[in-house]
C-alpha distance (Angstrom), angle and dihedral (degrees) to the residues before:
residue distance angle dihedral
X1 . . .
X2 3.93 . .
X3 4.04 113.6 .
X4 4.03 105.7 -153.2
X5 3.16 123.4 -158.5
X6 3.83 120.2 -101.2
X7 3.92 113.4 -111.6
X8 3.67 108.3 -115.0
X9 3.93 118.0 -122.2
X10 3.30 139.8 -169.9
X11 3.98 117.6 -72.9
X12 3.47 139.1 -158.3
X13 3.82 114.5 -132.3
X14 3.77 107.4 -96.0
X15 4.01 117.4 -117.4
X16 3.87 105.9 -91.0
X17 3.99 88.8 43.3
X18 4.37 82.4 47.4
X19 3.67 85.1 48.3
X20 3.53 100.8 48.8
X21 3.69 91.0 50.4
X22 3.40 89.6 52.9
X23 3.60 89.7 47.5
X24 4.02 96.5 57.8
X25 3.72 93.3 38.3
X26 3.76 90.3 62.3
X27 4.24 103.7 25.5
X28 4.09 84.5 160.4
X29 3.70 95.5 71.8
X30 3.98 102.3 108.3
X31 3.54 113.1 -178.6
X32 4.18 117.8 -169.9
X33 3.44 119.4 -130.8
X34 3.46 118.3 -166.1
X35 4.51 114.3 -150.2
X36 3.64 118.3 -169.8
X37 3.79 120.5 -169.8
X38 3.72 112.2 -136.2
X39 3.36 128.5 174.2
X40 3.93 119.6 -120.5
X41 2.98 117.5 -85.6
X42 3.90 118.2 -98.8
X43 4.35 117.3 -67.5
X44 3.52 100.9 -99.0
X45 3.56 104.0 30.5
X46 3.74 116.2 136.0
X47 3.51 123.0 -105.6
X48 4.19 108.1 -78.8
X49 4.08 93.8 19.2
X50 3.26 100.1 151.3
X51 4.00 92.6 45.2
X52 3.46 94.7 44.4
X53 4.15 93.1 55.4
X54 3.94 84.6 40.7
X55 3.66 87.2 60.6
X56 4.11 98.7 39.7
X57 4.01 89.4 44.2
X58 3.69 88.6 49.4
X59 4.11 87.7 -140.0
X60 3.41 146.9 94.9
X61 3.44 98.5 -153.4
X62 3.83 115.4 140.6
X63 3.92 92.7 -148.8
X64 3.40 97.1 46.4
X65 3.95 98.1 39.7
X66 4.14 87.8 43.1
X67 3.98 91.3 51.8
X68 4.65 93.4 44.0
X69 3.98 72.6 51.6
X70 3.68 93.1 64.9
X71 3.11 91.3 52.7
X72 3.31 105.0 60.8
X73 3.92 115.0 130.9
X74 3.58 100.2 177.4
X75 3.83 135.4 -110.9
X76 3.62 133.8 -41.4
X77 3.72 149.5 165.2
X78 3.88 85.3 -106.2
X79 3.82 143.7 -34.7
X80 3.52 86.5 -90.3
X81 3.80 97.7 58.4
X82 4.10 89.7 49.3
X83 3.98 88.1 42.7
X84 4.02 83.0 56.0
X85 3.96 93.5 41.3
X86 4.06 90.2 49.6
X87 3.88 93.8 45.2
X88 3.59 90.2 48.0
X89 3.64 97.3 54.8
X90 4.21 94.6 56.9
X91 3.80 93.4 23.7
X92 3.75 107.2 36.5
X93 3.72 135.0 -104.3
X94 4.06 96.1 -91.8
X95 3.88 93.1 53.0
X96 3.85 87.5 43.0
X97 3.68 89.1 55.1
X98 4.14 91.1 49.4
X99 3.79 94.1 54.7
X100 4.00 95.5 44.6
X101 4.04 85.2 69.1
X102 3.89 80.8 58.8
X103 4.03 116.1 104.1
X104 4.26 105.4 -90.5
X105 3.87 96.9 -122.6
X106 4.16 80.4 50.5
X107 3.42 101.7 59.5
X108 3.66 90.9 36.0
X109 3.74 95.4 60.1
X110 4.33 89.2 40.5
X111 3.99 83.5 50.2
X112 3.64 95.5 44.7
X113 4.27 100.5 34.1
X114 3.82 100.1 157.4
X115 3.88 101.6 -48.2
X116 4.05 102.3 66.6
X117 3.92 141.2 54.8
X118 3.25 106.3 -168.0
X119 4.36 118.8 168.9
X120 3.61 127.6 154.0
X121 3.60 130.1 -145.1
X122 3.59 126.5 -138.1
X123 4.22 127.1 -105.3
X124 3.87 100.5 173.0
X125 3.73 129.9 -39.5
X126 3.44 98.9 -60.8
X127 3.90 111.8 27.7
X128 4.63 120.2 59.7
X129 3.71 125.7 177.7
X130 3.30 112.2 -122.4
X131 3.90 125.8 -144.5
X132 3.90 128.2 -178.4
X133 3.97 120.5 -172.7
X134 3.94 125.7 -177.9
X135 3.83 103.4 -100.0
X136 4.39 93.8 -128.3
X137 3.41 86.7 62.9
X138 3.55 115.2 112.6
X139 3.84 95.1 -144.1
X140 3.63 87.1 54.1
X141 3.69 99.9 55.4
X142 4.55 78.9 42.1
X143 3.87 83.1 54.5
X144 3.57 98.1 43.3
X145 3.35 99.4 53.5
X146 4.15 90.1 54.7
X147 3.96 91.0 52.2
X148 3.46 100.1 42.2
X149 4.02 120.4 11.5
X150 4.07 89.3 158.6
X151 3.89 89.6 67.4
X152 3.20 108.4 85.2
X153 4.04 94.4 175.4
X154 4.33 82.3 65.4
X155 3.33 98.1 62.1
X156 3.92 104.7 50.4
């Protein structure tokens, strides 16, 4: 079987050479670009951290983003299961265990008291990221208010 050659037509200019043109013909058009250096985000962050606590803050702030950053404990199955990891570290495993069976918004608010926010935000069904700020400050009282503005015992 005999390949022929395909008959050549006419042809548009393809879109980089179209941009190019356009490019010389108007060499005045300045367009600002704006780079920020960030550093990464922390080790074991999941993949899309700093989108995903863009999203749940509902800001893109740097200062407030930068200081939810800090507090970045790492992930768990929920805030309960890091609640029971952190109290078993200063308070021991078997006391741990005895204030797991307590309600989660319970041991939350015993955990927390007046000196901690801690929240979490979801990666899939059975993963959050967990974050914990001192309560005094002022980001967390900033950050508080954007999680939960119906609580009014947060934001004293």
């Amino acid at each position: 079987m005999e390949l022929k050659p395909r008959p050549r037509r006419d042809r548009t200019p393809s879109s980089p050479i179209l941009l190019r043109r356009l490019a010389q013909a108007d060499s005045d058009l300045e367009v600002p670009i704006d780079v920020e250096v960030v550093t990464p985000p922390p080790a074991d962050a999941p993949e899309g951290f700093r989108e995903r606590l863009a999203l749940a803050l509902g800001t893109t702030d740097a200062r407030l983003l930068d200081a939810a950053e800090r507090g970045y404990k790492g992930t768990w199955t929920s805030v309960q299961a890091y609640l029971v990891d952190r109290l078993a570290l200063t308070m021991g495993p078997n006391f741990a265990e005895a204030l797991a069976s307590r309600p989660p918004e319970e041991l939350l608010r015993t955990y927390c008291g007046d000196e901690r926010l801690v929240w979490s935000i979801a990666v899939s069904e059975a993963q959050v990221m967990v974050f914990e700020l001192p309560r005094e400050s002022s980001r967390a009282a900033a950050i508080a208010a954007r999680l939960f503005p119906d609580d009014p015992d947060l934001l004293v």
